[in-house]
C-alpha positions as CSV (number, residue, x, y, z in Angstrom):
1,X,107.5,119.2,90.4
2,X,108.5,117.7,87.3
3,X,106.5,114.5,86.9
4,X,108.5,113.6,83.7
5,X,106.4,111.8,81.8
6,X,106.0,114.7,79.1
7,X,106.0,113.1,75.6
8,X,104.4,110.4,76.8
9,X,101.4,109.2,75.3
10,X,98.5,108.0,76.9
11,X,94.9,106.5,76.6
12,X,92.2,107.6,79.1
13,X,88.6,106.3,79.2
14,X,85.6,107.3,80.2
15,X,87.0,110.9,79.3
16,X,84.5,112.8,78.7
17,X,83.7,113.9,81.7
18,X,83.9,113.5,85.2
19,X,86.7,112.0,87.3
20,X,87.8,110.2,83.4
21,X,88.5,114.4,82.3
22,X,89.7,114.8,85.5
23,X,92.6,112.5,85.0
24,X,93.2,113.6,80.7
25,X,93.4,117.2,82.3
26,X,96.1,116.9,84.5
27,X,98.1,114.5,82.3
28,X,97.4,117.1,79.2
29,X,99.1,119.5,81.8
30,X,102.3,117.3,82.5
31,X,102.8,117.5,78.6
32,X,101.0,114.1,77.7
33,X,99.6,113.3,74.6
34,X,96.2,112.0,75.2
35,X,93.7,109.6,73.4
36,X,89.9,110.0,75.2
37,X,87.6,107.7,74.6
38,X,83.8,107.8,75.9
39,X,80.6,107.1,74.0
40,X,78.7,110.6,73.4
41,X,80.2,111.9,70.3
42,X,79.5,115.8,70.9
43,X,80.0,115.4,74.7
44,X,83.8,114.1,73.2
45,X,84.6,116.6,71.2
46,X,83.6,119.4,74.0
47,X,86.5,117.9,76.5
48,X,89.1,117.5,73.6
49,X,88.8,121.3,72.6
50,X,89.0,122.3,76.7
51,X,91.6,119.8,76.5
52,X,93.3,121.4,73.7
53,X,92.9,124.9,75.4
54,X,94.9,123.3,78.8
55,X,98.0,122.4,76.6
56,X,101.5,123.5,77.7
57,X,101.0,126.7,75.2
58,X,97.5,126.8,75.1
59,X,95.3,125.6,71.7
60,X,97.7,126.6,69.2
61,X,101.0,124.6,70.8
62,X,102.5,122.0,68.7
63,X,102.2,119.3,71.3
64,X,100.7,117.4,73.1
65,X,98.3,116.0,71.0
66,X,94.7,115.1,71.8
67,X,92.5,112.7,69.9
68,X,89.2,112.1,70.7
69,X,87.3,108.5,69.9
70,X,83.8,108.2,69.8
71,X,83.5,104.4,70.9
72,X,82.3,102.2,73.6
73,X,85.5,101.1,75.7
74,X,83.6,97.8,76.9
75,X,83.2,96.1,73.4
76,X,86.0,94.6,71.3
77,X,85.5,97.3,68.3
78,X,85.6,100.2,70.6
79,X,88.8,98.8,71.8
80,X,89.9,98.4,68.6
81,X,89.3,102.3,67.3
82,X,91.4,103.2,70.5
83,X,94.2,101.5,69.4
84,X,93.6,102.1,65.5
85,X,93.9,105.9,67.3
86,X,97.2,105.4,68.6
87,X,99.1,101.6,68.9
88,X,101.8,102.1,71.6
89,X,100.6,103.6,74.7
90,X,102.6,104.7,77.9
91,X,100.0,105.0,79.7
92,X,96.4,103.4,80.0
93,X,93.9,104.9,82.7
94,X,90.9,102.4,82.5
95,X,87.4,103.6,83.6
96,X,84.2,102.7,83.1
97,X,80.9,104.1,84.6
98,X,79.4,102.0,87.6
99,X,77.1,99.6,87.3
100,X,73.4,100.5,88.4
101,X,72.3,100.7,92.5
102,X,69.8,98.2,93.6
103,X,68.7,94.9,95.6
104,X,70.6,91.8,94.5
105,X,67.5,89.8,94.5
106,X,66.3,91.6,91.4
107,X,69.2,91.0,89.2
108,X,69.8,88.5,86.6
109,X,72.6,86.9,85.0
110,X,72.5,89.5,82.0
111,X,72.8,92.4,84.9
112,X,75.9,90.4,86.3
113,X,77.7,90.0,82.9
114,X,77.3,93.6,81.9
115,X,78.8,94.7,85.4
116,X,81.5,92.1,85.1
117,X,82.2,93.0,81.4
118,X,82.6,96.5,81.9
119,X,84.1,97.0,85.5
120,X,86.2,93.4,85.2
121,X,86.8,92.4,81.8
122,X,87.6,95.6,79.9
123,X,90.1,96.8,81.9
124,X,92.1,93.5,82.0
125,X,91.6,93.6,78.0
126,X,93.4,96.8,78.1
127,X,96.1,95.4,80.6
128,X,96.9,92.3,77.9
129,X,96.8,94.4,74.9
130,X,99.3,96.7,76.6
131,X,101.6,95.5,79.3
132,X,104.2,93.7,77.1
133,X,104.4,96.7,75.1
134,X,105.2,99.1,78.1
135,X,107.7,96.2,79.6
136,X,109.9,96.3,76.1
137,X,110.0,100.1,75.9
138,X,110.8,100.1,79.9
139,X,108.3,102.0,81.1
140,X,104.5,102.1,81.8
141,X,101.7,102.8,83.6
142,X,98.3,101.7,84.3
143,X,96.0,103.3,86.4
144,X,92.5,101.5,87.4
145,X,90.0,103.9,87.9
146,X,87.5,101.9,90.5
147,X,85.8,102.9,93.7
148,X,86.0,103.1,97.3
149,X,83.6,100.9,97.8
150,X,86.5,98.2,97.3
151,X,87.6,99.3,100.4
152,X,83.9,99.8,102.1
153,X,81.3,97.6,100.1
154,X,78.2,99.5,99.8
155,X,74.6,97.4,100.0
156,X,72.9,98.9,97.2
157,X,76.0,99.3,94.6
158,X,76.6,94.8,94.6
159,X,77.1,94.3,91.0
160,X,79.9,97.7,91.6
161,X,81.4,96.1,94.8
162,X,81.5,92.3,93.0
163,X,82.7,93.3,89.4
164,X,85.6,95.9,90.7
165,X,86.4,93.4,93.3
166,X,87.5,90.9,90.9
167,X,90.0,93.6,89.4
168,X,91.1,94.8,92.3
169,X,92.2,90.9,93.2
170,X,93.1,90.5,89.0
171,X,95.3,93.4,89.4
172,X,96.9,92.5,92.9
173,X,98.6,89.4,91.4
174,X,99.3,90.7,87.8
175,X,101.2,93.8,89.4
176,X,103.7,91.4,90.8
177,X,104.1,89.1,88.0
178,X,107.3,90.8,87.1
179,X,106.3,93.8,85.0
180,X,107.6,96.2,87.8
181,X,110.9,95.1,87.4
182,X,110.7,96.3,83.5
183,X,109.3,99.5,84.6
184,X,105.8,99.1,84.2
185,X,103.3,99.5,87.3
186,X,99.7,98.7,87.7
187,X,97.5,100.7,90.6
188,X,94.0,101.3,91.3
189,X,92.6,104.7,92.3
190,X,89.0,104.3,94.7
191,X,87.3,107.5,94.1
192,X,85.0,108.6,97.2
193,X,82.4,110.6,96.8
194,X,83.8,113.5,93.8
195,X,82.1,116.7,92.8
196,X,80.2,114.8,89.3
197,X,77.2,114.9,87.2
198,X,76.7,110.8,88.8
199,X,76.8,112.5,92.5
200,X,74.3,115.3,91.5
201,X,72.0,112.7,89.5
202,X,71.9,110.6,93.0
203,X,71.4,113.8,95.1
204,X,68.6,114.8,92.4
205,X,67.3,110.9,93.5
206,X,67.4,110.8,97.1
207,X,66.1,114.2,97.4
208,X,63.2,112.9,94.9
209,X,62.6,109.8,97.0
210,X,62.6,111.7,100.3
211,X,60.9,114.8,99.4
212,X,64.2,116.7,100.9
213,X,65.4,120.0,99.1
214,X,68.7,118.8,97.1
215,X,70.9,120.8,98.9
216,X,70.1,119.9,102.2
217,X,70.9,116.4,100.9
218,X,74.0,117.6,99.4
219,X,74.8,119.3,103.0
220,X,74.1,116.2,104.6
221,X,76.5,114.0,102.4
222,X,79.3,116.8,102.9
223,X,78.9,116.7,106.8
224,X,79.8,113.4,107.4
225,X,83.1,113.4,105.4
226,X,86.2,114.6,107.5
227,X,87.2,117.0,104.8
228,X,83.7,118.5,105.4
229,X,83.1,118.7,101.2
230,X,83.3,116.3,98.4
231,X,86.8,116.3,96.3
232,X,87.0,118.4,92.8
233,X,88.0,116.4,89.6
234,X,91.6,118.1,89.6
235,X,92.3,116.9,92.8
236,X,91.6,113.4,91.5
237,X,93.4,114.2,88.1
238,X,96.8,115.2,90.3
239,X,96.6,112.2,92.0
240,X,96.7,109.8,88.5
241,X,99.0,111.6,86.9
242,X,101.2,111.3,90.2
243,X,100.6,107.3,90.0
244,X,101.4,108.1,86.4
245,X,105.0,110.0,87.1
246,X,108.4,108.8,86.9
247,X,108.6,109.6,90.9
248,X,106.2,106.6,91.4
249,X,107.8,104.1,90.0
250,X,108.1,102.4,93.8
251,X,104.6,102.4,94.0
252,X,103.1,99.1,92.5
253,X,99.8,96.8,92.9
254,X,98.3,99.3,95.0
255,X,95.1,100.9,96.0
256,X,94.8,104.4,96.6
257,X,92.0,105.8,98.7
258,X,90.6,109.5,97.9
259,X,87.9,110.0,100.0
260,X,88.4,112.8,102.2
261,X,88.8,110.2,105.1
262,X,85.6,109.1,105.2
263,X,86.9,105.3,105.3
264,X,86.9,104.6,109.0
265,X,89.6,102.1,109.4
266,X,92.9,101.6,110.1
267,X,93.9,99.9,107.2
């Protein structure tokens, strides 16, 4: 299927990895020019150059280009290099890693902000800096990388389940403010648990803490999920640039589940 959004240009964050690549890899593939952003430098330039290679083409084709910022996402200069990279975007894919685990007696205000800033704030700087300029052009899309536990709240993850809870309810209001109706959608994609270095550094944790081998954690983890393993970064990719195509245009202020239905209600 012909998503139709080649030509388009769009930023992704977090990109350097993960379920971030994920999503540049798939949109690379659809013929989108790309602008990555995440903060390691060398880590960067690795992706854009496999990035590069997964052109329509291959490394030497003439389009679609990919630029590669070294910046932090979360701070008002690293938002402005992304857009110094590239000033009209199509298509804004906002992510941001998850704040740490841990008991909500032990954090502070300072924890709070940072988890707010990055998993709250940034992507509703990227929303303003953007939206108007998709609704003129008649067409855009936003994509809000957050996490199932919107759906599920997890204990241990607070600062996660408070900070992307405030977007999710941000994001449920903006996306019907009107923009649809100028072709611009906003939807939010809750990632399960996804085959990524963050998974493996827990697994490497609780098999630390409980003196298990890793893989019979990793076994453990994979059992209970229906799907009976944990999802690959281009299934996740496929499903953003879906969100991202011209055939989901009726699709707006909504929050997509990939979890390999381990969420167990009804709705």
């Amino acid at each position: 299927m012909d998503f139709g959004i080649a030509g388009k240009t769009a930023l992704v964050c977090g990109a350097s990895k993960g379920l971030g690549y994920g999503c540049a890899l798939a949109l690379v593939q659809e013929g989108v020019n790309v602008v990555i952003v995440a903060r390691g430098a060398d880590v960067l330039q690795a992706a854009a150059a496999k990035l590069e290679a997964a052109r329509p083409g291959g490394a030497g084709a003439a389009a679609p280009f990919v630029k590669a910022v070294a910046a932090d996402i979360t701070t008002p200069e690293g938002r402005a290099a992304a857009f110094a990279a590239h000033a009209d975007y199509d298509i804004v894919v906002t992510n941001a890693g998850g704040p740490p685990p841990g008991d909500f007696r032990e954090w502070d205000r300072e924890a709070w902000i940072k988890a707010i800033d990055a998993n709250m704030l940034t992507p509703i700087e990227l929303i303003k800096a953007t939206v108007d300029g998709m609704a003129a052009r008649g067409f855009g899309r936003i994509v809000n990388i957050t996490s199932s536990s919107v759906k599920a709240p997890i204990d241990i993850l607070g600062l996660s389940n408070g900070a992307r809870s405030g977007l999710t309810g941000f994001v449920a209001g903006v996306a019907r403010s009107g923009l649809a109706a100028n072709g611009v959608t906003i939807n939010s994609l809750l990632p399960g648990q996804f085959d990524t270095d963050r998974l493996k550094g827990t697994m490497a944790g609780t098999a630390k803490k409980t003196g298990q081998d890793v893989d019979a954690v990793r076994a453990a983890r994979q059992k209970v999920i229906p799907a009976g393993r944990f999802g690959t970064l281009e299934e996740f990719g496929a499903i953003c640039a879906f969100l991202c195509s011209m055939q989901a245009a009726y699709v707006n202020g909504q929050n997509w589940l990939a979890d390999g239905g381990s969420y167990p209600g009804t709705y």
